[in-house]
Every structure is written in C-alpha cells, then in structure tokens.
Short mmCIF file of the C-alpha atoms (twelve columns), coordinates in Angstrom:
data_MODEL
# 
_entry.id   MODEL 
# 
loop_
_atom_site.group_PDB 
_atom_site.id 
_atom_site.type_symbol 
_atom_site.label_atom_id 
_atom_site.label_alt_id 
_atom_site.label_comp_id 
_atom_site.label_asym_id 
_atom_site.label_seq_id 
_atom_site.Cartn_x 
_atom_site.Cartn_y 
_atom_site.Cartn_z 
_atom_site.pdbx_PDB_model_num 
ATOM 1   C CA . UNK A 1   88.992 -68.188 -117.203 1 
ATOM 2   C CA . UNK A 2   87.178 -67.213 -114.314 1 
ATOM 3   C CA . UNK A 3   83.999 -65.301 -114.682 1 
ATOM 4   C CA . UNK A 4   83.497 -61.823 -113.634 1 
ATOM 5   C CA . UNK A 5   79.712 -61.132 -113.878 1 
ATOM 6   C CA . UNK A 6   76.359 -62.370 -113.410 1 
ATOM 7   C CA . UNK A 7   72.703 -60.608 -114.182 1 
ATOM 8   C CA . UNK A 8   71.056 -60.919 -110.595 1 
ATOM 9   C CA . UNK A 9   67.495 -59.334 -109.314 1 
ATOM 10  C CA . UNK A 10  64.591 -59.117 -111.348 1 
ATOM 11  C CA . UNK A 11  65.710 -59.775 -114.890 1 
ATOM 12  C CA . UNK A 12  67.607 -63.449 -113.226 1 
ATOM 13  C CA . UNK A 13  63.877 -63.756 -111.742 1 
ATOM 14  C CA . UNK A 14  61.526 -62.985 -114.805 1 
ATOM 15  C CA . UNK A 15  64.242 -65.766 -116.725 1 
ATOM 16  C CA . UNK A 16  63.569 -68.358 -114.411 1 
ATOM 17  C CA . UNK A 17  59.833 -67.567 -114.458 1 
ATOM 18  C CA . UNK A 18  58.190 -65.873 -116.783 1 
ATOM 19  C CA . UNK A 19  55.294 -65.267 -115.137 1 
ATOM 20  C CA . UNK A 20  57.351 -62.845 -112.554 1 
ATOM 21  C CA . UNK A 21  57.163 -59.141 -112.563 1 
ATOM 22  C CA . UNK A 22  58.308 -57.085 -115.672 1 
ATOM 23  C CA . UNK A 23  61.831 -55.860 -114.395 1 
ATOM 24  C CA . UNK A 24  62.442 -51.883 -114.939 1 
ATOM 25  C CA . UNK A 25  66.364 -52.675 -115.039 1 
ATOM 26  C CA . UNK A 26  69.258 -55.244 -115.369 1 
ATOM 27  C CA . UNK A 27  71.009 -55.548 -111.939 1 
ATOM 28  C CA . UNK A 28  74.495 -56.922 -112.870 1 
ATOM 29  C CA . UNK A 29  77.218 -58.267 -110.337 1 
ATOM 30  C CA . UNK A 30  80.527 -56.977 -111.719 1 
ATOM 31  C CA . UNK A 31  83.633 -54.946 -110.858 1 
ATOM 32  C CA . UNK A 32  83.692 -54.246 -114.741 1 
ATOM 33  C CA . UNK A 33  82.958 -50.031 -114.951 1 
ATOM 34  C CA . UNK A 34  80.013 -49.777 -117.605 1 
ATOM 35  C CA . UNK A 35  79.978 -46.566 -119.832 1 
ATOM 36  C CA . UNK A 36  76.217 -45.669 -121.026 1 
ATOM 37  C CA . UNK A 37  74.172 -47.224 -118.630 1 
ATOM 38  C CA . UNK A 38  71.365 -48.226 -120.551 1 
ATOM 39  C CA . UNK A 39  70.432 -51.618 -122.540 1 
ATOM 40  C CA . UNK A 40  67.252 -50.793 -124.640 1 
ATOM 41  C CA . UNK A 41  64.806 -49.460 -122.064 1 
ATOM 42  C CA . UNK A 42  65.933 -50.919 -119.043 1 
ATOM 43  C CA . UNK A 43  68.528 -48.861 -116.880 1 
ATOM 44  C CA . UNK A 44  71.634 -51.309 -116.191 1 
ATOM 45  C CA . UNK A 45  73.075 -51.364 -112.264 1 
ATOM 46  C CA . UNK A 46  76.266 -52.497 -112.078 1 
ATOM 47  C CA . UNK A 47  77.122 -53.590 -108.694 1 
ATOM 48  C CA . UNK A 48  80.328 -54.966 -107.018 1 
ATOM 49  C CA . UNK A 49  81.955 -56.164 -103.692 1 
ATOM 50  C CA . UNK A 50  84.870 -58.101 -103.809 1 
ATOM 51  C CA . UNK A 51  83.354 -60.756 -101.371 1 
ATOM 52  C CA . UNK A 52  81.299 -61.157 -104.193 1 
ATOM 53  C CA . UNK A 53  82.988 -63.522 -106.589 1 
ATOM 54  C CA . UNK A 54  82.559 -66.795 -104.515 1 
ATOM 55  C CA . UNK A 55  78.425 -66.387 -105.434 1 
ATOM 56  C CA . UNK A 56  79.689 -66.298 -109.133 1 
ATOM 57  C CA . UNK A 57  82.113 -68.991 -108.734 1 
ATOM 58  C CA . UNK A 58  79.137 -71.313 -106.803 1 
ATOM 59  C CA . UNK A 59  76.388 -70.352 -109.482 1 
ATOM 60  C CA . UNK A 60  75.944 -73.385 -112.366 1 
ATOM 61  C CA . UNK A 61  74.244 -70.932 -114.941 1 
ATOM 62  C CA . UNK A 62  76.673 -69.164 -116.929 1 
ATOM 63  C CA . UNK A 63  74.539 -65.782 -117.328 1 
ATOM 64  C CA . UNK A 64  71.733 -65.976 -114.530 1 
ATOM 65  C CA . UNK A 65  71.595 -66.418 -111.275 1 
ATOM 66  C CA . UNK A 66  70.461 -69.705 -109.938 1 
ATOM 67  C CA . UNK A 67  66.846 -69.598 -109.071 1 
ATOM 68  C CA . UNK A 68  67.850 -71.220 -105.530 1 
ATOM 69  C CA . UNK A 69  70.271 -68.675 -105.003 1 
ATOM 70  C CA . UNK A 70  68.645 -65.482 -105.848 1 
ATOM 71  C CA . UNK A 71  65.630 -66.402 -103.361 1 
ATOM 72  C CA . UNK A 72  68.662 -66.995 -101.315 1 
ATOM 73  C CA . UNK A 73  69.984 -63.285 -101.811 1 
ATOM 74  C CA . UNK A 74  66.664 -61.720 -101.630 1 
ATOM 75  C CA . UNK A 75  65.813 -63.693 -98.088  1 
ATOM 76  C CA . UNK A 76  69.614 -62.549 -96.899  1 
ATOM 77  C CA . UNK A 77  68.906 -58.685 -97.662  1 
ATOM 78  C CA . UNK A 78  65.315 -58.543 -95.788  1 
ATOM 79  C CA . UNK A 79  66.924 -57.783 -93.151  1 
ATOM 80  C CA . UNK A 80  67.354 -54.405 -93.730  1 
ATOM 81  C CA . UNK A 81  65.038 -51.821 -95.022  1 
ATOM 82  C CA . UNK A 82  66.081 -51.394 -98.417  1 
ATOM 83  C CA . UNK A 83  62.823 -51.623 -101.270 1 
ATOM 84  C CA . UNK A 84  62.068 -54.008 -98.369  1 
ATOM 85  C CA . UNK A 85  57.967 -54.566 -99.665  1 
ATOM 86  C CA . UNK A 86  59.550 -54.914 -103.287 1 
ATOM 87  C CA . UNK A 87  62.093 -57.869 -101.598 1 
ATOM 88  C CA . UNK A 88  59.363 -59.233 -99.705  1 
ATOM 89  C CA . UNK A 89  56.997 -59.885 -102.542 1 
ATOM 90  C CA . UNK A 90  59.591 -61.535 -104.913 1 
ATOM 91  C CA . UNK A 91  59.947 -63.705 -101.741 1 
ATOM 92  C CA . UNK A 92  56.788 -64.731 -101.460 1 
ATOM 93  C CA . UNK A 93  56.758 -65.281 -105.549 1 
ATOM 94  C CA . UNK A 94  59.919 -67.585 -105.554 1 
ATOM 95  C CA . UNK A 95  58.987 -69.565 -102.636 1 
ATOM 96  C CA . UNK A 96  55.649 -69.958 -103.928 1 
ATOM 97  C CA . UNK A 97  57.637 -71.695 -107.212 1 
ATOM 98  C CA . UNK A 98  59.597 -74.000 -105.215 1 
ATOM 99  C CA . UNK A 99  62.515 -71.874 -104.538 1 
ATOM 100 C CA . UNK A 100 64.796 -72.848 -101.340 1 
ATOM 101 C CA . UNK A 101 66.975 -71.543 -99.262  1 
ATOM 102 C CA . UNK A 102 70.487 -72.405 -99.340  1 
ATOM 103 C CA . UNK A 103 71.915 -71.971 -96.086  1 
ATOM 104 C CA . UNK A 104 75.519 -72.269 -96.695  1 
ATOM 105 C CA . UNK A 105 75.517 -69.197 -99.147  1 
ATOM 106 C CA . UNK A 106 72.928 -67.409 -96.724  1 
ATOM 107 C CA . UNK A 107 75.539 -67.614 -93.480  1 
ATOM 108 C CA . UNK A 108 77.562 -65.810 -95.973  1 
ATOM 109 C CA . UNK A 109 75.427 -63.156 -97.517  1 
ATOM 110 C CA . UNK A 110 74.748 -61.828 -93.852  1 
ATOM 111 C CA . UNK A 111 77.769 -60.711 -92.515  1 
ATOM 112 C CA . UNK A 112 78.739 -59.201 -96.219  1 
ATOM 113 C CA . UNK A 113 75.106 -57.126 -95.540  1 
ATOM 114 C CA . UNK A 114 76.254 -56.164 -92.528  1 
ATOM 115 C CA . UNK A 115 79.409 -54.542 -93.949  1 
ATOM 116 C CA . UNK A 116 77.367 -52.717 -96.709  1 
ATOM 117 C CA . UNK A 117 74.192 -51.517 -94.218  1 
ATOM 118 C CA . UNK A 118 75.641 -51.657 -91.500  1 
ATOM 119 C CA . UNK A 119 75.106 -53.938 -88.169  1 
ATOM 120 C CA . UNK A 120 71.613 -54.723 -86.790  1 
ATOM 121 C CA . UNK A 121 72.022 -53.402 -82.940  1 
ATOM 122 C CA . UNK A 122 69.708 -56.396 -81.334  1 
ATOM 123 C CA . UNK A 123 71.274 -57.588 -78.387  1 
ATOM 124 C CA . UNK A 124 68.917 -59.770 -76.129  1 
ATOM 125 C CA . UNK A 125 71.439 -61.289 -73.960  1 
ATOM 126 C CA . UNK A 126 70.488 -58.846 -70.897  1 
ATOM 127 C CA . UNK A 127 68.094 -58.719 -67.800  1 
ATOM 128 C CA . UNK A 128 64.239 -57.880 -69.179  1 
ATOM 129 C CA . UNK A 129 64.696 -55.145 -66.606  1 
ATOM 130 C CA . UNK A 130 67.399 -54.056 -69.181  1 
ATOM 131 C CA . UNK A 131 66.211 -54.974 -72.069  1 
ATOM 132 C CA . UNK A 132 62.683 -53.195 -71.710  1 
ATOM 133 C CA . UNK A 133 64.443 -49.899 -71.180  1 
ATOM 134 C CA . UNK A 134 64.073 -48.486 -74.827  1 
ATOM 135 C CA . UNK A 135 62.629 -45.230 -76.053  1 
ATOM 136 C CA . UNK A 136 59.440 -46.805 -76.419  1 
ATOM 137 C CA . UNK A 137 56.413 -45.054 -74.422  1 
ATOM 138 C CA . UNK A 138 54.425 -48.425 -72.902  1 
ATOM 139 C CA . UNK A 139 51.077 -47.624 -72.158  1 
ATOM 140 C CA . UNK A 140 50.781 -51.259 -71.290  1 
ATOM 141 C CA . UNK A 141 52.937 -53.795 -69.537  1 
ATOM 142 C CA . UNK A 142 54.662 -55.647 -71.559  1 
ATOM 143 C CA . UNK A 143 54.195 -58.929 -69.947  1 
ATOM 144 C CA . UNK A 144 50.657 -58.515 -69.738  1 
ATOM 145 C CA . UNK A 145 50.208 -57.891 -73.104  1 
ATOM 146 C CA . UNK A 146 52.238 -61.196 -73.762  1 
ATOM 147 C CA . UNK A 147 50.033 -63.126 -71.370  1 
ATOM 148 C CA . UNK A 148 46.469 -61.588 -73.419  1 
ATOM 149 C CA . UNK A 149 47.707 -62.676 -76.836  1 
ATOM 150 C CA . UNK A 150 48.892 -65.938 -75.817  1 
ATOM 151 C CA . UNK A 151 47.616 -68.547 -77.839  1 
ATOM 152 C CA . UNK A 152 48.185 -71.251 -75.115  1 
ATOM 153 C CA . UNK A 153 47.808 -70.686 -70.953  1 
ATOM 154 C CA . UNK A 154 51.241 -68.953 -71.394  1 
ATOM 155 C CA . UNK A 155 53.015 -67.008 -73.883  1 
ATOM 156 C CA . UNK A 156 55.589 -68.965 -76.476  1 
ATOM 157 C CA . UNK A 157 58.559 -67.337 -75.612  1 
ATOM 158 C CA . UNK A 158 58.802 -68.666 -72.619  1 
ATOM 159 C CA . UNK A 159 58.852 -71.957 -74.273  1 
ATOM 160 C CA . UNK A 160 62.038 -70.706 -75.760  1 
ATOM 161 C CA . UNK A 161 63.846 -68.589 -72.929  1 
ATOM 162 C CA . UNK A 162 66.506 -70.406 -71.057  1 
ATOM 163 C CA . UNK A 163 66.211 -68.243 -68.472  1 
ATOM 164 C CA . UNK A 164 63.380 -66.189 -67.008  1 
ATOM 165 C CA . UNK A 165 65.188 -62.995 -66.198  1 
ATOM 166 C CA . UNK A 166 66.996 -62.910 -69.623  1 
ATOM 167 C CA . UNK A 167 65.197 -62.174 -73.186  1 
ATOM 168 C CA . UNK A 168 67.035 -63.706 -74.865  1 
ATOM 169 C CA . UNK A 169 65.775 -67.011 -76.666  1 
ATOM 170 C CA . UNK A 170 67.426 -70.485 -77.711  1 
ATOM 171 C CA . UNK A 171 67.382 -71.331 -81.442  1 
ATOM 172 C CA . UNK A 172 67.246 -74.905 -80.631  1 
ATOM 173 C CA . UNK A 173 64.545 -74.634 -78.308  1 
ATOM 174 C CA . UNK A 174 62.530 -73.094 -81.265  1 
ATOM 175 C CA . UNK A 175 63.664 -75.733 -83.351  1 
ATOM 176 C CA . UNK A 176 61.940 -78.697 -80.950  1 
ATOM 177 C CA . UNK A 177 58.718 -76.712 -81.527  1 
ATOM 178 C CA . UNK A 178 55.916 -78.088 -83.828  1 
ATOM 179 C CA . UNK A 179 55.216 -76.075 -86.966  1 
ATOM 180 C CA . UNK A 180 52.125 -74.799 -85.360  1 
ATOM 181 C CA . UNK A 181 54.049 -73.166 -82.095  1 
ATOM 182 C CA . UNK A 182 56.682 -71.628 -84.108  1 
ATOM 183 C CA . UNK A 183 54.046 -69.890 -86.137  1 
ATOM 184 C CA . UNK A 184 52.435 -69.470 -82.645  1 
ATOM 185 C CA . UNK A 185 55.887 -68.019 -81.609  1 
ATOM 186 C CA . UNK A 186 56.028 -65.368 -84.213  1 
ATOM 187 C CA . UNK A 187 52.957 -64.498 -84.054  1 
ATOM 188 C CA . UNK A 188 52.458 -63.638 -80.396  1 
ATOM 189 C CA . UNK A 189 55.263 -61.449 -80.606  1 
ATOM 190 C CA . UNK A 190 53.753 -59.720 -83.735  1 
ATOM 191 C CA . UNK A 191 50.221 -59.021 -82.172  1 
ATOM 192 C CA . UNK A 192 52.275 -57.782 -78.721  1 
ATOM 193 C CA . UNK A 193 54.523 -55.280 -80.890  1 
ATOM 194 C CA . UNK A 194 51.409 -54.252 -82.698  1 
ATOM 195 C CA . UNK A 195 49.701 -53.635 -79.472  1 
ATOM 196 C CA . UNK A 196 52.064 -52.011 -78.265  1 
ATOM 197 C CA . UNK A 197 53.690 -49.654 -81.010  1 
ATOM 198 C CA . UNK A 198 50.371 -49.569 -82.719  1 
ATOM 199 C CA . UNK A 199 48.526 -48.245 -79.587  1 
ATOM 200 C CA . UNK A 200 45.615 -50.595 -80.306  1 
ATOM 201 C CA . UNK A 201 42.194 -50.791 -78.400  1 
ATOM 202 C CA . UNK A 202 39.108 -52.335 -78.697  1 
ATOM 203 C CA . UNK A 203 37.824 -49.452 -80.428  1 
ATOM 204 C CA . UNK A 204 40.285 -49.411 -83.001  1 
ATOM 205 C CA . UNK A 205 39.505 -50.032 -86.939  1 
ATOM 206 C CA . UNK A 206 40.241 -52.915 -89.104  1 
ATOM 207 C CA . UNK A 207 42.148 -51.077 -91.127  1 
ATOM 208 C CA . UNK A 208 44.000 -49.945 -88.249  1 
ATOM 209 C CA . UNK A 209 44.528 -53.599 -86.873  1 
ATOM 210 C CA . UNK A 210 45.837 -54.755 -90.300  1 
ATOM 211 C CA . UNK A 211 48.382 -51.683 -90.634  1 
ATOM 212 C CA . UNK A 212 49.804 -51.837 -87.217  1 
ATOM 213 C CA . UNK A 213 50.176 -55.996 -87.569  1 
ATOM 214 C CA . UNK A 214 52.244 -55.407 -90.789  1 
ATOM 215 C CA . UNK A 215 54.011 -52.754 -89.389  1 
ATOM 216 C CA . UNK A 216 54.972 -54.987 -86.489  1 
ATOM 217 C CA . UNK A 217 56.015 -57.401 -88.806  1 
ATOM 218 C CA . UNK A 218 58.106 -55.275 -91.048  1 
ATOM 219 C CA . UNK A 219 59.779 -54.393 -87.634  1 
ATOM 220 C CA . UNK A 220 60.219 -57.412 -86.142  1 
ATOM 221 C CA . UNK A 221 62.107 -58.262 -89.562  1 
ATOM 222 C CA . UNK A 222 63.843 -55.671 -89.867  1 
ATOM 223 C CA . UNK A 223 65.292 -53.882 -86.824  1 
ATOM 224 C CA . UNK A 224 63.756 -55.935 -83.660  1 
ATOM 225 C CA . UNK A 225 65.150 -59.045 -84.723  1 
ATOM 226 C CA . UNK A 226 67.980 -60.804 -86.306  1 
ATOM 227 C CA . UNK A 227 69.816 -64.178 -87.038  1 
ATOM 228 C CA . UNK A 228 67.652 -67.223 -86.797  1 
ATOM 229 C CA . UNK A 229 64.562 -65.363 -85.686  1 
ATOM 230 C CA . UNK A 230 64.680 -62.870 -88.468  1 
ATOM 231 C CA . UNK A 231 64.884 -65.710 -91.120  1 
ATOM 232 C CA . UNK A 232 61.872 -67.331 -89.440  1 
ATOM 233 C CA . UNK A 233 59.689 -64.200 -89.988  1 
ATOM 234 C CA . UNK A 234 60.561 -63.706 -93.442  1 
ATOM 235 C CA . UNK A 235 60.619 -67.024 -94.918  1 
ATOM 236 C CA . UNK A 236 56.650 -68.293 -93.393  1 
ATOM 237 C CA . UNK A 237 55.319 -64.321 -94.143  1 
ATOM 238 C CA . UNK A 238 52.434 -65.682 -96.555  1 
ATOM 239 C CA . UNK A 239 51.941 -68.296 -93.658  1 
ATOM 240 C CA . UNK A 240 51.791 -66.229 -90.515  1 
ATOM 241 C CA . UNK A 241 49.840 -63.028 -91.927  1 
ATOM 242 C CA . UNK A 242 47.890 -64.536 -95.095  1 
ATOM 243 C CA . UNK A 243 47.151 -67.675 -94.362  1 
ATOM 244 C CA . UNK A 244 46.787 -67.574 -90.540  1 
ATOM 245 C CA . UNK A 245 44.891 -64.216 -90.516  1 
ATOM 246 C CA . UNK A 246 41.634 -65.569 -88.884  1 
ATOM 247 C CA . UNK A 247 43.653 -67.314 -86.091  1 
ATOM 248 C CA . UNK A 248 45.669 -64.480 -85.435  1 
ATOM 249 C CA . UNK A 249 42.567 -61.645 -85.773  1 
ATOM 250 C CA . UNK A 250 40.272 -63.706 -83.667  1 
ATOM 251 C CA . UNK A 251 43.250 -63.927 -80.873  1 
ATOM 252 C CA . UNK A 252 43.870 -59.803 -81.326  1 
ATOM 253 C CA . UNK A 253 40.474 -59.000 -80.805  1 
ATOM 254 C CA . UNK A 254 40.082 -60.869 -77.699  1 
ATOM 255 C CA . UNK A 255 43.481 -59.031 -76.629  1 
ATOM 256 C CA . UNK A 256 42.011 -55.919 -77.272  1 
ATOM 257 C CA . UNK A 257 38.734 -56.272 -75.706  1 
ATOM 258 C CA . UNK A 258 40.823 -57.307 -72.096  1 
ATOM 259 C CA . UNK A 259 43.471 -54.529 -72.249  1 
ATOM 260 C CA . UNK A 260 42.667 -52.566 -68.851  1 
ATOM 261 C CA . UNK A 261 40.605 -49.505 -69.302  1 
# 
C-alpha cells in the first residue's frame, strides 16, 4: 500500500534531535483533508502537492522525515523569503549535526518551489552595461567598489566570468576554486551589496555594518541570486558571516575608509 503522509518541519527535526527547538505545530505532507486541526497543543498543517509523493516514496522512515532529507527541504526553500531567519537557523542546526545535502532530491525540490512561489527573475546572461541598469540608486561605481573589497589584487568574480562584458559566472569555474576563494567569492559580493544597498561609509556604526552585511546576505540568497550560487550562500552561512567575521570586517573597513569622499 503506498503511503500517503509524512510529519515534516520541526516536529521530523526535534525527533531526530532532541536537542532542536520546541516545535509550535505538526507540519504534515498529505492530500488527506484533516477535520479539527489540532493534536494536543500543537496546531496541525496539513500540506499537499501532488509532486509531492516521490519525497514520501524516497523517505526510509515510515513516520518522519529523513534527517538528510529535511535539511534537504529546508536548504531547497531558502530561496525564497518565506520564515526565511526561522529556515536559516534550523539550517545551521542540522548541518551543525551532520546533516547533508542530497542533491538528487534538491534538483527536484526547486523547480516544485518555483511553481508554489513563483520564479526567481535573476538573469545574468546580459552585457554589465545591461545588467547594472536596475532601480538601484549607485552612489558608487560598482566596479570600484568590487576592486576596494577585493580580497586579492582583483575581485573573485572575475575569476569566475567567462567573459568580461557579461555577468554572468561559470559554476565550474567556481568549482576549481579552493575553499578559501569560494568563501572569498561570496563574500566580496556580500560586502559590495552591503556597500552599496547599505549606503555604508567610514563613519558608519557597527551595528550598522553588521545589519547591512546580513541584509546583503539575506538578499543575495534570496532574490539576487539563484541555482548553484544561491546554494553556496546558504549552505557555508555559519562559515562566511560567523566564522569569517574578522576577515571579512577587517576587509570592510578598509573599503570604507577608501570610498571617494
């Protein structure tokens, strides 16, 4: 008999590991229609899309989803802006326990986002003269900025772009990097979209500097970015803004302090 439901999200998360946040409901992938949508205190969501059963038919628990997977589902759904810092912190949790990505089910989690949410509009197959046509007021070049938060004698992306007059970027170029450019990478384009969105100076605060690189970041994951790039940024987020804080802060303040008057 095949099976028609699963308990996903937080309550498949605090089974797995205890130690996890206490969940405030049971999220439950089924087509079944529940009447009285409560289960002692916790509030139960029923969920369904009929591209849905193959992640039931792949799971090996009977009742939970796989630990694997459901880091798997969160990573998939970071992407868009939905209780995105919620996501984003049982990321960090499950990856912290060991929890890995499975790429096969995450190539298919993706597109069946897409037809929920709706299509990330990131195209960067176009002429920079294009490309840097947005509604975006830039007090600063763009390229300049690039060139001050470089962590090397030029920027990464470069490293990565086929072709000078195009933005758009090679995944297996990015591959062939070390673990150290990638992060490199990412993180020059965070500090430049911080600089840039943020309005940043010399002058500005910490607290300022901190808000402006995680809103650059939630950005760059969420709307800037997609495909390959994305998943970069939200799989190594502990890495790039936790543990490579002094790297990256010592780099932004140097930025800052050569931005032209």
């Amino acid at each position: 008999m095949t099976r028609n439901w699963l308990i996903i999200g937080s309550v498949a998360q605090k089974h797995w590991f205890p130690d996890s946040r206490t969940p405030k409901d049971i999220d439950l992938l089924t087509p079944a229609k529940i009447s009285g949508n409560h289960s002692g205190t916790c509030v139960v969501d029923a969920v369904w899309h009929d591209e849905a059963q193959w992640l039931i038919d792949i799971n090996v628990d009977q009742v939970f989803l796989d630990a694997d997977l459901l880091y798997t589902l969160k990573v998939s759904h970071a992407q868009w802006d939905i209780h995105w810092e919620k996501t984003m912190s049982d990321i960090m949790f499950l990856k912290h326990k060991g929890c890995r990505l499975d790429k096969v089910a995450h190539a298919r989690l993706v597109p069946l986002w897409e037809k929920i949410h709706g299509a990330k509009l990131v195209n960067l197959n176009k002429p920079n003269d294009e490309f840097f046509v947005d509604a975006v007021g830039r007090k600063y070049d763009h390229d300049l900025i690039h060139r001050l938060v470089a962590f090397n004698e030029s920027p990464m992306h470069e490293r990565i772009r086929p072709k000078s007059d195009s933005a758009w970027c090679d995944v297996n170029l990015f591959e062939a990097l070390s673990a150290d450019e990638k992060a490199q990478t990412a993180l020059e384009e965070i500090m430049a979209v911080a600089i840039e969105r943020g309005r940043l100076t010399s002058n500005s605060l910490l607290s300022d500097k901190l808000r402006f690189i995680n809103r650059a970041y939630f950005l760059l994951c969420t709307s800037m970015t997609k495909g390959w790039f994305a998943l970069y940024l939200i799989e190594n987020s502990f890495n790039l803004l936790v543990t490579r804080r002094k790297q990256w802060m010592t780099k932004l303040n140097t930025a800052l302090s050569n931005l032209p008057r």
